[in-house]
N, C-alpha and C positions, 0 to 999 in steps of 0.2 A: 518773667515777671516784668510789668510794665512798671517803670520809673521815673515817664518824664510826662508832658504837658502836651504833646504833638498831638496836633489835628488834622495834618493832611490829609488830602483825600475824604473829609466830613465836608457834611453837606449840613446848616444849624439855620434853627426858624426863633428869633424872639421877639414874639410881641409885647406889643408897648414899648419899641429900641428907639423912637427916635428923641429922647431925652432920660434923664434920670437915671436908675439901674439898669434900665433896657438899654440904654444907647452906649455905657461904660462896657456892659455884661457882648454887647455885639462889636465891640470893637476889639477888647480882649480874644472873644473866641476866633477873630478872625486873624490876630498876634499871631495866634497858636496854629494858623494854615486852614482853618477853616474858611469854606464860603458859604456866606451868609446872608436869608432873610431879615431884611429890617420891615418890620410892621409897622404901620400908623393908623390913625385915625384921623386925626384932623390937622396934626403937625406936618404936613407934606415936605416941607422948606426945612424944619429939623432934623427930617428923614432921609431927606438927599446931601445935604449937609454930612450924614452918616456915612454913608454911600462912597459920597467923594474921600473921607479920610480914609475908610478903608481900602479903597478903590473900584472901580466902574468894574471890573472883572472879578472881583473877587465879592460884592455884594450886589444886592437889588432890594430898592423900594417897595415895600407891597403894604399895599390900601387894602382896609379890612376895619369893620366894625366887629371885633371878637366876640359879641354880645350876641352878633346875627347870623345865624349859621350860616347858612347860603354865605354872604361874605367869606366865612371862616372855610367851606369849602373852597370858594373859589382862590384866598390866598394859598391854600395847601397845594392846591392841583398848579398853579402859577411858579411857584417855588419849583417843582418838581419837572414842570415844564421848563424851567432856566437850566438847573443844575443835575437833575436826573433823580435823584433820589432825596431825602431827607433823615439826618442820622443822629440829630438833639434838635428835642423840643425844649423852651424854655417859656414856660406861659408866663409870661411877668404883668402882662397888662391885668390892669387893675381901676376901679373906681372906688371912692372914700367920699364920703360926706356925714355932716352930724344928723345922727335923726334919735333924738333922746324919746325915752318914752313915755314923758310926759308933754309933746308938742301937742296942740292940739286940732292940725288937721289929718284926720283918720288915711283921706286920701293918699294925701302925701306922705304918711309911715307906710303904707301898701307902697306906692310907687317908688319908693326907697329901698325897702328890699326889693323888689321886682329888681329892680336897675341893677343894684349890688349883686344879685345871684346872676342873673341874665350874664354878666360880666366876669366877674371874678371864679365863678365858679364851672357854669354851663358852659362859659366859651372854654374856659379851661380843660373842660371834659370831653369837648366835640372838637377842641386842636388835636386833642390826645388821640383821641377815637381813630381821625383821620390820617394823623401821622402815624399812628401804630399799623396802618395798610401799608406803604412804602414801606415801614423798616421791617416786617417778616418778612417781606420778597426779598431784603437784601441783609439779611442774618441776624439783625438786630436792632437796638438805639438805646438813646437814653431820651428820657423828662424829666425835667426839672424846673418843681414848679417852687413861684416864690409866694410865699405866705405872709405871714407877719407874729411878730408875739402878739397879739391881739389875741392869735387862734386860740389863744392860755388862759389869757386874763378875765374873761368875762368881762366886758365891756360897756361902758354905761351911757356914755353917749353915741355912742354906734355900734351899736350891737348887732346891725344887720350887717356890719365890715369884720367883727370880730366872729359871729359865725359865719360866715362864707369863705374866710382864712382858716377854721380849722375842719370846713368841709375838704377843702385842698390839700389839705395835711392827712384826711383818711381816705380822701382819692388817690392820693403819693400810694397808702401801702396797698391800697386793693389794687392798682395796678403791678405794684410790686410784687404783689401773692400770684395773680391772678396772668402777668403777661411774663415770668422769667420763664417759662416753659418757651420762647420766642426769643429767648435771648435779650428782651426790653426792663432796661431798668429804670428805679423809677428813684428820684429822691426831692428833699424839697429845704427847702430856707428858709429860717422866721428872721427876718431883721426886728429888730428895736427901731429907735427912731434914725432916720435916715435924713441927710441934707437933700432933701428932695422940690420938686416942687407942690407933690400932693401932698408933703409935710409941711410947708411952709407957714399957714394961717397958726397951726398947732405950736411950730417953735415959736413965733416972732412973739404969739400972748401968752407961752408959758417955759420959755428955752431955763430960763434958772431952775424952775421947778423941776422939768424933765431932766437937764443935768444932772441934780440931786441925787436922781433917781439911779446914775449912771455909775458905779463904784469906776471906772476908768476914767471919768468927769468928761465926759465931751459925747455930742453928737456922732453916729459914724456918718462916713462916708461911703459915696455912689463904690469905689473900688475896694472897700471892705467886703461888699457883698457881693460882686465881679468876681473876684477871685474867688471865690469859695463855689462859683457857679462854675469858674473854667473848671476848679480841680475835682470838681464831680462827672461836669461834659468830659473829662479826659482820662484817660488810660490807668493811670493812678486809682480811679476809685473806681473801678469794675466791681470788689466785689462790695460794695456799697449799695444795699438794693433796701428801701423802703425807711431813710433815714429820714428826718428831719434835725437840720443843722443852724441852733441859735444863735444870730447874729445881733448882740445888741450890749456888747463890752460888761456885761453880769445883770443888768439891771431885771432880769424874770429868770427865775428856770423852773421846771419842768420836769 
């Protein structure tokens, strides 16, 4: 029975790492003897930044629009090409904006969701797609994707963030039905509000309010939600297959 945290000898991909939950969530798995993909999009200087903490042998920079698949293959096969294999996926990249539905350009609720699925969800499903090819050739893996309590709430101002969050939450278990015959598990995270920066507009006009909300009284933080990603990437939770684990100090459950 496994009992500790060790990642030697894994090979781990997380996009969206070079700030926020991604860049806590790839420095911790690589604590734990992993080596690791750090994804970017546009932060390239936050992503080698990444790189160098963890260090030059032990990670690599990889540019990727997750939204575009070609990208999204070509950072899979690049990864794979560095370190040989790939053996945790963690889709963490993520887009969020308000688009209520009473705004009144039509255009722009269309390309609002478009953007939000294209991203949060689609990339989500074609990392998975591509890294579920490496890990049968080599006995296994995990994914773990990061969601949000949104996925619960029914959401009024973004409702195209809060369903694309729990389409992620029933791609977790259809992979999880559907790929342990492969040895590939699947699990997934809904944080609360998180000290982030694609939180940040939401706390700075409404942090008392959303405290409130929080029966623990406080915001979590980036390694609230790292850590619950390492102890799924790690040996300890093998037989964890198609969970979803709320992270948001009580404020939803489910």
């Amino acid at each position: 029975m496994a009992d500790n945290l060790d990642l030697n000898g894994k090979v781990a991909l997380v996009t969206g790492a070079s700030r926020g939950i991604g860049r806590e969530t790839a420095i911790r798995l690589a604590s734990a003897g992993a080596l690791v993909g750090v994804n970017y999009h546009r932060s390239k200087d936050e992503a080698l930044s990444v790189v160098r903490e963890i260090g030059d042998a032990k990670a690599v920079a990889l540019h990727a629009d997750v939204a575009d698949p070609a990208q999204t293959s070509s950072m899979i096969d690049a990864l794979i090409e560095r370190f040989g294999k790939i053996d945790i996926l963690v889709n963490n990249a993520a887009t969020f904006d308000m688009n209520p539905f009473d705004r009144d350009d039509y255009a722009a609720w269309q390309q609002g969701w478009r953007r939000t699925f294209d991203l949060n969800v689609f990339g989500a499903a074609n990392a998975a797609f591509l890294a579920m090819r490496s890990m049968r050739k080599n006995g296994g893996g995990k994914i773990i994707n990061v969601a949000s309590r949104a996925a619960f709430r029914g959401e009024i101002e973004f409702a195209d963030y809060g369903a694309s969050k729990a389409a992620l939450v029933n791609l977790t278990r259809s992979i999880a039905r559907g790929c342990a015959k492969d040895n590939i598990i699947a699990s997934c995270v809904a944080p609360g509000f998180i000290e982030t920066e694609m939180a940040r507009s939401e706390l700075e006009a409404h942090r008392e309010e959303i405290e409130r909300q929080i029966p623990l009284g406080r915001v979590g933080r980036v390694g609230d939600v790292a850590a619950v990603i390492l102890f799924l990437a790690s040996p300890m939770a093998d037989y964890l297959n198609g969970v979803t684990i709320d992270i948001n100090g009580g404020s939803w459950f489910h």
